[in-house]
Residue, then its C-alpha position, 0 to 999 in steps of 0.5 A: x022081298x027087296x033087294x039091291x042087285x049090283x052091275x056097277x056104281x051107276x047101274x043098281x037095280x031093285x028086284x024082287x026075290x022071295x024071303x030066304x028059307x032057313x033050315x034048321x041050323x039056320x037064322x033070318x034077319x030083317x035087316x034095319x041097316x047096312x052102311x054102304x061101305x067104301x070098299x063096295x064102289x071099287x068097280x074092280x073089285x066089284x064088277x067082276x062079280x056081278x050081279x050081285x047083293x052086297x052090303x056087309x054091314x048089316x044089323x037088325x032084329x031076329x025074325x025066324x030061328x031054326x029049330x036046332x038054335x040055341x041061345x037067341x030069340x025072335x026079335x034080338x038084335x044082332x049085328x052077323x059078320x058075313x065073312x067067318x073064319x074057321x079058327x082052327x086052320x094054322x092061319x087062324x092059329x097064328x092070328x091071320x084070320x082073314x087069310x083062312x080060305x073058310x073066311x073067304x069062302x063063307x057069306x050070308x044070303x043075299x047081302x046086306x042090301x036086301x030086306x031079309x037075310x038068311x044066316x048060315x050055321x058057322x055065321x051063328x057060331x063065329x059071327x054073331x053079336x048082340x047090340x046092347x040096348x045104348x047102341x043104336x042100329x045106326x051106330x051098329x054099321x060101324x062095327x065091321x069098319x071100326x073092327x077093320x081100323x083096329x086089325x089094321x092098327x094093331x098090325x101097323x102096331x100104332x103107338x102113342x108117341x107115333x105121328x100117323x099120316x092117314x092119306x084118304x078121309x072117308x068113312x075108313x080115314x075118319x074112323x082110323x083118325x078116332x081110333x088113333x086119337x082116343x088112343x092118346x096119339x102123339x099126332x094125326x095128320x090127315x090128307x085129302x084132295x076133298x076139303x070137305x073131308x078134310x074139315x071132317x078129319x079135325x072135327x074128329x081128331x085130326x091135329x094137321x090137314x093137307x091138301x092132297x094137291x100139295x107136296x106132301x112130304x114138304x108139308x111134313x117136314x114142316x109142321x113135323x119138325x124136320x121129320x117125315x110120319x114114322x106111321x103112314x095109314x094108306x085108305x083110299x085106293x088111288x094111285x096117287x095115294x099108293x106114291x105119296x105114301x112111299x115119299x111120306x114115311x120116315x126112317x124106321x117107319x111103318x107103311x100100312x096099306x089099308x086100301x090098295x090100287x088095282x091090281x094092273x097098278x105097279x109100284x116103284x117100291x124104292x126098295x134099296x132106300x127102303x132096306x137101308x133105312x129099315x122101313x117096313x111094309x105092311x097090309x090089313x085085310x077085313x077083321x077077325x072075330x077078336x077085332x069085331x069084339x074089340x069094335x062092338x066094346x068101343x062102340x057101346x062105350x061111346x069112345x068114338x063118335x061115329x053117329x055124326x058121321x052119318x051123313x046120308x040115309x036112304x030106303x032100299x028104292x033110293x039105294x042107287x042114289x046111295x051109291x051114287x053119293x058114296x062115289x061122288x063123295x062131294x059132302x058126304x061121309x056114311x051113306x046108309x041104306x034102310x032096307x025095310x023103312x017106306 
């Protein structure tokens, strides 16, 4: 079969390796989809550990079942998360599923960008959903970033009579703009240096645009009566970002770091200012089984629009072209990779 070894977001390099065996407690999937998600083009976070077969996304159908598994059938479609908890562990027991070391050690084989995938026992029991019929491969991608968005939004605790600033518009601040507007949110404000992506962001919810070039604390307080964003959703992971966030929130606001500089980058947390005015700062990693339930439900009830917001699909051979749009950003938005489409 084909895969998509990755050494950097301008070296990908397709090889052959032969289909996965499975044992008995264990399923291959042909994989039909897999997004290219925005967390797989930051090299410092990547290229430590390559080479490697990403992609995180996947669906598809149901090609070998081990003899020991009950409850699927040769052709299911399912979408499988690769990270699971163990739900047992107090982390798991105190619903911080994405810190339980089980969740960050366990993973299927290759990854997502390959033609086949094996599926390990504790991914079946943890991490499998069936798509139903009116949902779409395409639309399944969405269901790992989608349940990302809604983890982070229930951390950062978004409210419907928040103003939410999300700083980056790609697939994580479209889908973070969605989930906040089909919530009824008071206002969205949406910020980019791309206007591109701007013009993407009041398509799909966004009240407000702004230039990331501009003083964006100045802006604020211009079309928010006087006051700054009492909720700021931080998703992009450059630096600029990270500053404008900390002169973006109001007094007894929330800052929700989706996205993160590397980690040679220090913040100058105005710390002093920030306990005087009671502001808070919280992070979101991944998602936990609940949030993937949350994400398929939405999905396959057609709350978001996230089928326009494909923007770009390519055949395994064109994968690094892929990644090459996904860094360019440019025009684009969701970048799919169709493993076994010629």
């Amino acid at each position: 079969m084909l895969v998509a070894f990755y050494y950097n977001n301008n070296d990908i390099r397709i090889k052959e390796i032969p289909i996965p065996k499975i044992g008995s407690e264990e399923l291959l999937l042909k994989v039909i989809a897999s997004g290219i998600c925005g967390s797989d083009i930051i090299e410092w976070y990547r290229v430590p550990k390559a080479p490697v077969v990403l992609g995180h996304e996947a669906v598809g159908t149901i090609d070998k079942i081990g003899k020991k598994v009950k409850g699927y059938a040769i052709g299911d479609r399912i979408f499988v998360s690769h990270h699971v908890p163990c739900n047992v562990c107090e982390y798991c027991k105190s619903g911080y599923h994405t810190a339980c070391s089980t969740l960050h050690k366990t993973n299927y084989f290759p990854g997502g960008f390959a033609q086949y995938i094996r599926i390990p026992k504790i991914n079946i029991k943890y991490g499998i959903h069936k798509l139903p019929s009116e949902l779409s491969f395409e639309e399944g991608t969405f269901i790992e970033p989608l349940a990302c968005a809604i983890r982070g939004q229930r951390i950062a605790d978004v409210q419907k009579e928040d103003t939410i600033l999300i700083i980056g518009c790609g697939v994580s601040g479209i889908l973070h703009t969605q989930l906040a507007k089909n919530k009824g949110t008071k206002k969205i404000i949406a910020s980019d240096i791309n206007l591109y992506r701007l013009k993407i962001a009041k398509k799909f919810g966004a009240d407000f645009t702004l230039d990331a070039k501009q003083n964006i604390p100045e802006k604020l307080i211009e079309i928010n009566e006087g006051k700054l964003a009492n909720k700021v959703i931080v998703c992009t992971g450059a630096t600029e970002a990270a500053l404008t966030a900390l002169k973006c929130v109001d007094k007894g606001g929330t800052i929700l770091f989706f996205a993160v500089p590397d980690p040679t980058i220090k913040l100058p947390v105005p710390i002093n200012q920030f306990w005087r005015n009671e502001i808070t700062i919280k992070t979101s990693y991944g998602a936990a089984p609940n949030d993937l339930t949350e994400a398929l439900e939405i999905l396959s009830q057609k709350k978001l629009n996230v089928k326009d917001m494909i923007t770009h699909r390519f055949s395994m051979s064109k994968t690094a072209k892929g990644f090459k749009v996904m860094t360019n950003a440019g025009k684009s938005l969701k970048v799919i990779i169709e493993p076994n489409q010629k």
